[in-house]
VMD Tcl script that draws the C-alpha trace (Angstrom):
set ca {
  {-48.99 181.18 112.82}
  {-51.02 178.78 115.08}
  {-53.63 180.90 116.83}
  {-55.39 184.38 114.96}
  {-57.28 186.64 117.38}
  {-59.61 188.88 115.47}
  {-61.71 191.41 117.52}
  {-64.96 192.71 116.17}
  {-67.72 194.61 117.36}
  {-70.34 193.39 114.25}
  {-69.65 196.20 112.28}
  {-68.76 195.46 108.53}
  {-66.07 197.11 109.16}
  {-64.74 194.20 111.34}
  {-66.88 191.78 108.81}
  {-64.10 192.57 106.29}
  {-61.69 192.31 109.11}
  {-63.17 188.58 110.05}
  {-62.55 188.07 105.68}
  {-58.95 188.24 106.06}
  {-58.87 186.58 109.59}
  {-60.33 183.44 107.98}
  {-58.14 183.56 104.78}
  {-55.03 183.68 106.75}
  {-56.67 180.99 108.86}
  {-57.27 178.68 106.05}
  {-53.81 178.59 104.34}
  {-51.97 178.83 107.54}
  {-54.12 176.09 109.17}
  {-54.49 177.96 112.24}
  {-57.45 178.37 115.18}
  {-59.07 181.91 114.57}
  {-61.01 183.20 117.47}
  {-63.63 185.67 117.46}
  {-63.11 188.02 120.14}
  {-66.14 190.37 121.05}
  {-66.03 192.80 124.44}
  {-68.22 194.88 126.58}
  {-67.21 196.85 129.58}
  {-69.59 197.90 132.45}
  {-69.61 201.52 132.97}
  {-68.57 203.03 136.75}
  {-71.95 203.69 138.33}
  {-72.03 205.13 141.84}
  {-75.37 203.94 143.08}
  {-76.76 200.38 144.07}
  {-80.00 201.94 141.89}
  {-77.70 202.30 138.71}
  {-76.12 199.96 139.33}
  {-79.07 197.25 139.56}
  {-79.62 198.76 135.74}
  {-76.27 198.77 134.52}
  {-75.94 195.13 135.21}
  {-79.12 193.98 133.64}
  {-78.14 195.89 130.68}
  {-74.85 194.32 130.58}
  {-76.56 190.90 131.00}
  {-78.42 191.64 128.01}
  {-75.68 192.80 125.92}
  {-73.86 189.95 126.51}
  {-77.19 187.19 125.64}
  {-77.32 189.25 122.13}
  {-73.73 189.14 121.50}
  {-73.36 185.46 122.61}
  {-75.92 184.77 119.82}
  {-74.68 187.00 116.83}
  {-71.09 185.19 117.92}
  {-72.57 181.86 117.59}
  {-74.34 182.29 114.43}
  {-71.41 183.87 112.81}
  {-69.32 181.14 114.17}
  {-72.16 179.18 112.51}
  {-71.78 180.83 109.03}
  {-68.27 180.10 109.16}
  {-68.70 176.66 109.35}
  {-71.42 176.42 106.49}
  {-69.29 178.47 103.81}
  {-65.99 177.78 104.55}
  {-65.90 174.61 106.16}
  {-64.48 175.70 110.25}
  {-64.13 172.87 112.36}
  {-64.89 170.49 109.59}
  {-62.61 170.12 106.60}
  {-62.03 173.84 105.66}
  {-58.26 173.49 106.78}
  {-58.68 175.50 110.29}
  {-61.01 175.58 113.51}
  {-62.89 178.48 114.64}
  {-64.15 179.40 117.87}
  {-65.52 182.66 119.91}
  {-64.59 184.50 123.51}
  {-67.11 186.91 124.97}
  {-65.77 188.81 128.05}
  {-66.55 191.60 130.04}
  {-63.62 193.45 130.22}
  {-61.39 196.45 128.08}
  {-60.30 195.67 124.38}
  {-56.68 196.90 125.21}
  {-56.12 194.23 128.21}
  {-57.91 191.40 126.72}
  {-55.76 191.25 123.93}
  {-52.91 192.07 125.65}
  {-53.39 189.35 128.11}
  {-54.68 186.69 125.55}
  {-51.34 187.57 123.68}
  {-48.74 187.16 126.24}
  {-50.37 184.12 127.44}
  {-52.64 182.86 125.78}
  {-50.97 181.56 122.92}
  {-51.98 183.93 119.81}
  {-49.58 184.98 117.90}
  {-51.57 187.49 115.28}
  {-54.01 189.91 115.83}
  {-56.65 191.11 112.84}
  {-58.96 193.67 113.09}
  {-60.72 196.46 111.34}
  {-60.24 199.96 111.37}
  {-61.15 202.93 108.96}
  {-58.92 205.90 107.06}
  {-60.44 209.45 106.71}
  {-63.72 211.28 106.49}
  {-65.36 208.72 108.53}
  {-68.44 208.80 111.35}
  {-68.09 208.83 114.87}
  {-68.76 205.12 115.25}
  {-65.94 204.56 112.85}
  {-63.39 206.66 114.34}
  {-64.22 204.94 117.51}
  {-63.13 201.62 115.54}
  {-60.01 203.08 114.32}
  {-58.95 204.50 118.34}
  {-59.29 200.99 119.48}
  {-57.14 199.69 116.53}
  {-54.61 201.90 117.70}
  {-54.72 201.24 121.07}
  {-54.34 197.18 120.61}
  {-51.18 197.63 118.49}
  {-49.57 199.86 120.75}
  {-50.37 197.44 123.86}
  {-49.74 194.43 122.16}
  {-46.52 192.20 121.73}
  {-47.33 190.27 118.53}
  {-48.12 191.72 115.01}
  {-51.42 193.15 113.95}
  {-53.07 193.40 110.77}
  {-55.32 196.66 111.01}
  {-57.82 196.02 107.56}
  {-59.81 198.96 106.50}
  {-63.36 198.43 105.94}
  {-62.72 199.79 101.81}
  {-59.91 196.72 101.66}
  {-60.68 194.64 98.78}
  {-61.20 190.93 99.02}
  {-58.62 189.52 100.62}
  {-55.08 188.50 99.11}
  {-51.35 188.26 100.33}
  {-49.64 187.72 97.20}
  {-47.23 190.71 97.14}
  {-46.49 191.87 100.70}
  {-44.13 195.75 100.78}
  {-42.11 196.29 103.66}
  {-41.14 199.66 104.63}
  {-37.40 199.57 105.65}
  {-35.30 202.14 107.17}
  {-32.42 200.42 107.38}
  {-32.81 199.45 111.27}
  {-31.48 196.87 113.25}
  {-35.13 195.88 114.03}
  {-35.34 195.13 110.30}
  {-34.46 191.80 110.39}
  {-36.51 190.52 113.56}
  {-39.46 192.24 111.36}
  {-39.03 190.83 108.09}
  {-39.17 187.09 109.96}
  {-42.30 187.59 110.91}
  {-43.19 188.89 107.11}
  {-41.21 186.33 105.82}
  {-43.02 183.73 108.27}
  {-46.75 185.17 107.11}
  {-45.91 185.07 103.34}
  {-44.95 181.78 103.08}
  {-48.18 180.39 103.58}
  {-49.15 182.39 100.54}
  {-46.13 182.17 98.26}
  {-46.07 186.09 98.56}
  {-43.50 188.35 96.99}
  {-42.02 190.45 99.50}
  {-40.80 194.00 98.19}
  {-37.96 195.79 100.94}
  {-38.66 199.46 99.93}
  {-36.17 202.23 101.37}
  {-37.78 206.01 100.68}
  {-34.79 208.58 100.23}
  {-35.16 212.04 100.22}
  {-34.24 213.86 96.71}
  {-31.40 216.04 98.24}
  {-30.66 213.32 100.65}
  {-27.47 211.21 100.50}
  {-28.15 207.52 99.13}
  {-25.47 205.27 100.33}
  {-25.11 203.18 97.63}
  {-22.71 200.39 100.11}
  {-25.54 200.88 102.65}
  {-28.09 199.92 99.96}
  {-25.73 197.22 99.00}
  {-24.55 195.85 103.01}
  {-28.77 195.46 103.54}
  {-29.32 193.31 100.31}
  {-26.82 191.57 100.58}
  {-27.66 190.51 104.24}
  {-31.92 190.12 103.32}
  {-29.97 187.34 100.93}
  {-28.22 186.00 103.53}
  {-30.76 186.00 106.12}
  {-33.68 184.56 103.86}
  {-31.95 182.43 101.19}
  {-34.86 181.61 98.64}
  {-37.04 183.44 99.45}
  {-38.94 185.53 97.14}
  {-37.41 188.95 98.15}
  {-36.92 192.09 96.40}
  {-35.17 195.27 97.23}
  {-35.76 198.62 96.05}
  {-34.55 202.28 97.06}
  {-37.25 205.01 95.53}
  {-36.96 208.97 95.87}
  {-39.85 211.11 97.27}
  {-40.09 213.58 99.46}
  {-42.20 212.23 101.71}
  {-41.92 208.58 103.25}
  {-45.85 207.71 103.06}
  {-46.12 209.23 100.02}
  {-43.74 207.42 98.49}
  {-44.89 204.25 99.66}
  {-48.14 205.13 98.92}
  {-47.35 205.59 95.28}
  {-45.17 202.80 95.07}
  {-48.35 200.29 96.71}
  {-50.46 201.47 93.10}
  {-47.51 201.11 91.02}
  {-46.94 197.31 92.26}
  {-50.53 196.55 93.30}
  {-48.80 195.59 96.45}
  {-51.81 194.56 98.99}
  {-50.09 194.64 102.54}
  {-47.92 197.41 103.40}
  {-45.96 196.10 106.24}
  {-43.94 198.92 109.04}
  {-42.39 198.10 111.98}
  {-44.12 200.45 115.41}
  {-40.39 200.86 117.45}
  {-41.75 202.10 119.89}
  {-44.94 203.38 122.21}
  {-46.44 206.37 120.49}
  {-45.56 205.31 117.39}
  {-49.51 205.52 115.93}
  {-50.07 208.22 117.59}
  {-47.53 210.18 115.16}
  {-48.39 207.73 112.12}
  {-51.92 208.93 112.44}
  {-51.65 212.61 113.12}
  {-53.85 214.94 111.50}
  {-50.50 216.17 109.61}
  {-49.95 212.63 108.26}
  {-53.43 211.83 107.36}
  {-53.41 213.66 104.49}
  {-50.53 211.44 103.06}
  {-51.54 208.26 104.64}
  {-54.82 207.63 102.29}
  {-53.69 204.26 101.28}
  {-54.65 203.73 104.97}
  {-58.19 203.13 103.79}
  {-56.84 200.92 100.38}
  {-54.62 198.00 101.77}
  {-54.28 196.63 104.99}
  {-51.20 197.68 107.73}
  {-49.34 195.06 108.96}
  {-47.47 196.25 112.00}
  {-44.93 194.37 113.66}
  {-42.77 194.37 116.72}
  {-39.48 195.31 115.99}
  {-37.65 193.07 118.21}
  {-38.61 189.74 120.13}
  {-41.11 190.28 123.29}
  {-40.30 188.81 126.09}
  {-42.99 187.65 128.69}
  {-43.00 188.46 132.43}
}
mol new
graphics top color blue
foreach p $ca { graphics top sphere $p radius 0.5 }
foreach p [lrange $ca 0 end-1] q [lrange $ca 1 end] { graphics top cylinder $p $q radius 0.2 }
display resetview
């Protein structure tokens, strides 16, 4: 965990996004940057165009400012670029969100993305927040930690991974594995069965005894639960445990798109309690 891009838009929605950004910055001893974007609108006249530009110009003077005095701010209370244990910097572009990150990802050397985003009944503005969100971890090749802006203060203490007995599995639970041990975090592998579905007890079995394997010592444990529905089930398990990351593995493009359908939402409301961490389910490879 060497380099933490965290996108915000000055929102304290992304203020509780930039939180966890610098806690995982501080015990991992990693550069955070603070990634802030504005995108010039097509205009089809030299007239509008004229305008459009100044505008942008003067967008970007504000947000250069607001980046440097939160950079600022960072410095004074937690010690950035001094002796708080990490450095901190910012990147103001003109460009989209979604090819930003996807380029400062593949290439430029950051290996986690945090950023804000919202669960239901929310305004426009926030909904906006949580489309972006989306559209980052589907474009993206690196794991993403989507916070809500209701998240409590930040803590990575007990970390629950939602298994499904894939062979991504593994590949995911490195990274997990990787994250938590800057934290000492317990990590809880959580299989949802069905009540009139078939539990394979030597399936059950074949997975622990390979998470053992795989990750000798570390603080792992395994646990099969019945519900009817998957979300629901983790959902009810995150209160039970006080679990404060709920980790899932996206295998494959569309994968938010169905996580946040209007039929899911209703079962998803621990989206706006704990933060998703959403990881790739098998190594990227760069072109």
């Amino acid at each position: 965990m060497e380099r933490i891009l965290c996108p915000i838009d000055f929102s304290s929605t992304s203020a509780k996004a930039v939180d966890y950004a610098v806690y995982i910055a501080q015990h991992a001893g990693a550069h955070l940057s603070l990634m802030h974007v504005l995108h010039l609108p097509i205009v089809d006249t030299s007239e509008t165009a004229l305008v459009a530009s100044e505008l942008l110009g003067e967008q970007m003077r504000d947000a250069a400012e607001k980046l440097k005095a939160l950079c600022r701010q960072l410095e004074e209370r937690h010690g950035a670029n001094r002796d708080g244990g990490f450095t901190c910097d910012y990147i103001l572009r003109e460009a989209l969100l979604t090819d930003l990150a996807s380029e400062l990802t593949a290439h430029g050397g950051y290996n986690l993305i945090v950023m804000g985003t919202t669960g239901l009944d929310n305004t426009m503005e926030e909904l906006l927040i949580g489309s972006n969100t989306e559209a980052v971890i589907e474009e993206v090749k690196c794991p993403v930690l989507s916070v809500p802006g209701t998240a409590p203060s930040p803590a990575l203490e007990r970390i629950i991974y939602a298994t499904d007995y894939s062979t991504e599995d593994m590949y995911a639970l490195k990274q997990v594995v990787q994250l938590g041990s800057f934290f000492g975090s317990h990590i809880d592998v959580v299989h949802v069965v069905k009540p009139n579905a078939r539990s394979s007890s030597e399936e059950a079995e074949h997975f622990w005894g390979e998470l053992q394997q795989k990750f000798p010592g570390v603080p792992l444990s395994f646990h099969e639960i019945t519900n009817k529905h998957r979300d629901e089930g983790l959902k009810n398990y995150l209160k039970k445990t006080g679990g404060e990351v709920l980790a899932v593995v996206r295998r494959r493009k569309g994968f938010l798109k169905e996580l946040f359908s209007q039929s899911l939402a209703e079962r998803l409301t621990y989206q706006a309690e704990v933060p998703l961490l959403v990881l790739q389910g098998e190594k990227a490879t760069t072109t």
